[in-house]
C-alpha positions as CSV (number, residue, x, y, z in Angstrom):
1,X,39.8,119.8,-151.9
2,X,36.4,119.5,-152.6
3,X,34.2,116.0,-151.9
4,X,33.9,115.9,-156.0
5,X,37.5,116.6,-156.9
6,X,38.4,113.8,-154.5
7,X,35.8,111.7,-155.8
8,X,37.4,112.2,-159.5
9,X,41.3,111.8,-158.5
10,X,40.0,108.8,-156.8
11,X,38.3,107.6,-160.0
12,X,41.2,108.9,-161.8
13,X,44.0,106.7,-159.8
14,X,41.7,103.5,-160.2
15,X,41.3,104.0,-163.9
16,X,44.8,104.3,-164.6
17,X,45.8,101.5,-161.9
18,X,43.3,99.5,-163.7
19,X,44.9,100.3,-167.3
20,X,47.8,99.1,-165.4
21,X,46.6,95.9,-164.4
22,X,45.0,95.5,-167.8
23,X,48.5,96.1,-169.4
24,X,50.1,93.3,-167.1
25,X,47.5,90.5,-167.5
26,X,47.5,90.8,-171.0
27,X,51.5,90.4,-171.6
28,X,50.8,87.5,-168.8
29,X,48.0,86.7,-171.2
30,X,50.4,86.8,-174.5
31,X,53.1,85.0,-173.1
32,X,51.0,82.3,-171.5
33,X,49.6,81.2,-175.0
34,X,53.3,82.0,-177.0
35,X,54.3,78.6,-174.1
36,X,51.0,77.0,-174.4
37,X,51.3,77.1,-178.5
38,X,55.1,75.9,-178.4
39,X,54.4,73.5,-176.6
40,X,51.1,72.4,-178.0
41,X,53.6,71.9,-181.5
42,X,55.9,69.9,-179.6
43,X,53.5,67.9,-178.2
44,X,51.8,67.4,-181.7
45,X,55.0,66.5,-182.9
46,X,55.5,64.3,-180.7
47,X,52.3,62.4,-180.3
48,X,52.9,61.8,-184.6
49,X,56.2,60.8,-183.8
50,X,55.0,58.4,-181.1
51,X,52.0,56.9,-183.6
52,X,54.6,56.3,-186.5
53,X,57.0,54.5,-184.6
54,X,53.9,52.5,-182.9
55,X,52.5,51.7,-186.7
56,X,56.0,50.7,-187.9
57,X,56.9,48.3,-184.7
58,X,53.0,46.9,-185.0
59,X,53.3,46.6,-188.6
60,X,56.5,46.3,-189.6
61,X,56.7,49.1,-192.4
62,X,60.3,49.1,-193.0
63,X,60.3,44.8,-193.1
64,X,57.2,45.2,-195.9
65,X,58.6,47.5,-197.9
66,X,62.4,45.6,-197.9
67,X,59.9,42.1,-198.7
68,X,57.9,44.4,-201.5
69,X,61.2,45.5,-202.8
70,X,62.6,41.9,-203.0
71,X,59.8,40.8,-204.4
72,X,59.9,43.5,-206.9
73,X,63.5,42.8,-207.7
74,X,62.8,38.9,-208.1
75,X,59.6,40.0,-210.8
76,X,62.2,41.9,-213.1
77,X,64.6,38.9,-212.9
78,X,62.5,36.4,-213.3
79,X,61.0,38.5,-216.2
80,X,64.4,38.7,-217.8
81,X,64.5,34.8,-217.1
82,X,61.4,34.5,-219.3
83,X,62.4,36.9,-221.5
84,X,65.6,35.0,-222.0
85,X,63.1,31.6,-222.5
86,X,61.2,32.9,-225.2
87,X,64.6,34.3,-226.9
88,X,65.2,30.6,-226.8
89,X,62.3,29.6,-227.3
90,X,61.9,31.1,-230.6
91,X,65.7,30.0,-231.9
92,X,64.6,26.7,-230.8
93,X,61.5,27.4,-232.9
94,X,63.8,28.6,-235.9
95,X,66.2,26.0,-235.2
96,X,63.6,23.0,-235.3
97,X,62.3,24.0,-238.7
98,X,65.3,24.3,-240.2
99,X,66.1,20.8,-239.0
100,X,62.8,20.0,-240.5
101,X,63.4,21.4,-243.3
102,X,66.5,18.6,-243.2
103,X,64.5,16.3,-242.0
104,X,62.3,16.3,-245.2
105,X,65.7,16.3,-247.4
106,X,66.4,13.0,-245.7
107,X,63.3,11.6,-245.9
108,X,63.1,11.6,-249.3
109,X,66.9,10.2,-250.0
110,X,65.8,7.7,-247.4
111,X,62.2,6.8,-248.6
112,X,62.3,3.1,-248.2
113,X,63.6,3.4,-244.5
114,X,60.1,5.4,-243.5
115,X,57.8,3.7,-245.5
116,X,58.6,-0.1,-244.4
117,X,55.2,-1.4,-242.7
118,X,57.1,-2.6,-239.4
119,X,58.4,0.9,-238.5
120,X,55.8,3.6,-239.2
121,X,57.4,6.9,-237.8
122,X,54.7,9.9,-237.4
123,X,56.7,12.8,-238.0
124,X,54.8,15.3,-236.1
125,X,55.0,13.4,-232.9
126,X,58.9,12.9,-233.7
127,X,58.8,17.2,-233.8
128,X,56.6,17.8,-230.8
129,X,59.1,15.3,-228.7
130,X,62.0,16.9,-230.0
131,X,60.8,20.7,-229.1
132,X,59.5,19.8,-226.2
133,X,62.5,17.9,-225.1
134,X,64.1,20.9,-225.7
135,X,62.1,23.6,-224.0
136,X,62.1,21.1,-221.0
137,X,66.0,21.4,-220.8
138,X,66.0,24.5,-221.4
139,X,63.3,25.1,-218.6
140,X,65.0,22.7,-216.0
141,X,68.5,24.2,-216.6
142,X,67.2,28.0,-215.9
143,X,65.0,26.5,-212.9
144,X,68.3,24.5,-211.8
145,X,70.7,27.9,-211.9
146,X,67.4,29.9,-210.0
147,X,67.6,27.2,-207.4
148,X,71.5,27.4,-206.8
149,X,71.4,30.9,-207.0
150,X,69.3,30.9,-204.0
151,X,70.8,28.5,-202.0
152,X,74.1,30.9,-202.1
């Protein structure tokens, strides 16, 4: 064997030891960053897990959103509770003129009784005291059933 053609197997055995060694650092290679990415997700997963439950003990998320709820619960009732008021409200309304209307009956059967100059009555003050005499029962009673409602 000739200088050259050991000179060429020579570079011949290196190149193929070298595809080789190419071949086995890149699987190394591969299989380093498959780990490195699985755990780079579990470790991302983790971290957000960490944060959240760090922002919900710091915060209180879970308390806020029970409070917001509560609160959200108590608007609709009390809504329904004014609802319910004006309902009221406006048969009290009803209720009051057609008392008025009455009222004027009796008035004029009983003319001498309203006209006497020691007892002047102003009717319109008698109305507003009787409706709001009404509408403050009416107010204290749902305020009274809120309040023991509350205390249960």
């Amino acid at each position: 064997m000739t200088k050259e053609q050991a000179i060429e197997k020579l570079v011949d055995q290196i190149n193929s030891d070298m595809a080789i060694f190419v071949g086995i650092l890149a699987i190394v290679l591969a299989a380093f960053l498959y780990f490195q990415w699985r755990l780079s997700d579990k470790q991302i997963k983790k971290m957000k897990d960490e944060t959240r439950q760090e922002l919900e003990e710091t915060y209180h998320f879970n308390e806020m959103r029970r409070d917001i709820n509560g609160l959200n619960n108590n608007l609709k009732s009390i809504k329904k509770e004014l609802d319910t008021l004006m309902d009221t409200v406006e048969k009290l309304k009803t209720s009051i003129s057609n008392n008025e209307h009455d009222i004027s009956k009796l008035g004029k059967l009983d003319n001498n009784l309203f006209n006497t100059s020691e007892m002047k009555i102003d009717y319109d003050s008698i109305q507003n005291s009787m409706e709001r005499a009404m509408i403050e029962s009416e107010i204290s009673s749902l305020i009274y059933s809120k309040d023991k409602e509350k205390s249960k």
